[in-house]
C-alpha positions as MATLAB code, in Angstrom:
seq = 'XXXXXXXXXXXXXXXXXXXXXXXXXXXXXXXXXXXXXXXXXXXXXXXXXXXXXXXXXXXXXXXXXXXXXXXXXXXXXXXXXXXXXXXXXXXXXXXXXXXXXX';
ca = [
     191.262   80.457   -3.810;
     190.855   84.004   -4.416;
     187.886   85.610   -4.434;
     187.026   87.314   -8.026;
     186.421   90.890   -8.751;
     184.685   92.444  -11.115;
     186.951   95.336  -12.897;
     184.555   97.969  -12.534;
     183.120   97.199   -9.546;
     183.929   97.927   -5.988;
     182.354   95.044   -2.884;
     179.803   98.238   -1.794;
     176.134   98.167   -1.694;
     173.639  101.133   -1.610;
     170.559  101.223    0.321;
     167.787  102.607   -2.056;
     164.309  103.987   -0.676;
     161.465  102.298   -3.194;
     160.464  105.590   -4.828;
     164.247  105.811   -6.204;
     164.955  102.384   -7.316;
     161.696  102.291   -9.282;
     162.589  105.679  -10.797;
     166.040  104.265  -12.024;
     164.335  100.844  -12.626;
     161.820  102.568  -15.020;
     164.171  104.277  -16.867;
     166.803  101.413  -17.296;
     163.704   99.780  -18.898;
     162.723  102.252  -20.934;
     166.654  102.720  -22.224;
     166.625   98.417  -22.840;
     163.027   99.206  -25.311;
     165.051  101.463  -26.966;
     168.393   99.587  -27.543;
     165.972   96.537  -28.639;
     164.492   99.194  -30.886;
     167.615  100.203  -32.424;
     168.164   96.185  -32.780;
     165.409   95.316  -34.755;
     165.856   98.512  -36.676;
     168.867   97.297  -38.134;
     167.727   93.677  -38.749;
     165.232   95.373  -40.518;
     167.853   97.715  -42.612;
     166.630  100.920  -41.930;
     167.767  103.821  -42.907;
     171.125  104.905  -41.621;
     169.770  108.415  -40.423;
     166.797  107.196  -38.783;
     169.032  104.521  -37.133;
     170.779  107.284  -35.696;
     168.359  109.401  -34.351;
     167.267  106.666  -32.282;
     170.382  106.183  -31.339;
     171.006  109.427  -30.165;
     167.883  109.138  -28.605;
     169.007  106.495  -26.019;
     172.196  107.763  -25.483;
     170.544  111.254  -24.215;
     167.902  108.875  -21.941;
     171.392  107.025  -20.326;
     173.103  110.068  -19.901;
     169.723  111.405  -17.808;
     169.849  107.781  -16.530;
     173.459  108.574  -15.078;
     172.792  112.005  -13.925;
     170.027  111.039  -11.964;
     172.154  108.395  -10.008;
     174.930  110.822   -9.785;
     173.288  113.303   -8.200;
     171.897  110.587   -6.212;
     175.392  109.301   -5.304;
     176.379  112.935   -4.287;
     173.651  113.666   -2.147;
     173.628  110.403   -0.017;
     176.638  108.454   -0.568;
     179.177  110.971   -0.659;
     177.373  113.419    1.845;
     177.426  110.397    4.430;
     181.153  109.502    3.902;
     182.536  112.684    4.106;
     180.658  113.087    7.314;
     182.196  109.803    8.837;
     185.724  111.335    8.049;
     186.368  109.502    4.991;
     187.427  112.219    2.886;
     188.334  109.635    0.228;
     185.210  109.522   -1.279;
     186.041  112.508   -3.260;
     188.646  110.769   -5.016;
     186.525  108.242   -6.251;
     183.887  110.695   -7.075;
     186.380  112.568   -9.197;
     187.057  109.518  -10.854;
     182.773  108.490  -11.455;
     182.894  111.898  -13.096;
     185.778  111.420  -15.175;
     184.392  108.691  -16.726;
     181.334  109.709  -17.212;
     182.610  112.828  -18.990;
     184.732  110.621  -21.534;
];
């Protein structure tokens, strides 16, 4: 039997000193408060444009979410491949970026 995949993930794991995964723990938290937020704002029928500046809110605290890792990814991950040789890396960085960028 084959062993499943996930689409968007690759089999690699990242080593993460305690200071940063609590950093990008804290904010994931904070961004999952604000999407339950937005929830029960709309169970509650809010108003559309206050709906949406919370919205926007969250979406600007993911995108810091995913700059953080990124420059997190550049700085370790992709430093320490490139070193090994495995010039690669760049390829999938360019395509982290791309999507992010969408």
């Amino acid at each position: 039997m084959e062993e499943e995949k996930c689409c968007c993930c690759s089999n690699k794991t990242t080593e993460r000193s305690q200071e940063e995964y609590t950093r990008l723990i804290n904010r994931l938290s904070r961004i999952e408060g604000q999407i339950r937020g937005l929830k029960k704002m709309l169970e509650q029928n809010a108003y559309c444009a206050d709906i949406l500046t919370q919205s926007s809110a969250a979406a600007s605290a993911l995108n810091s979410f995913n700059k953080d890792l990124l420059s997190s990814h550049i700085h370790h991950c992709v430093v320490r491949d490139i070193r090994e040789g495995k010039d690669d890396v760049v390829d999938e960085l360019m395509d982290v970026v791309q999507k992010l960028m969408k």
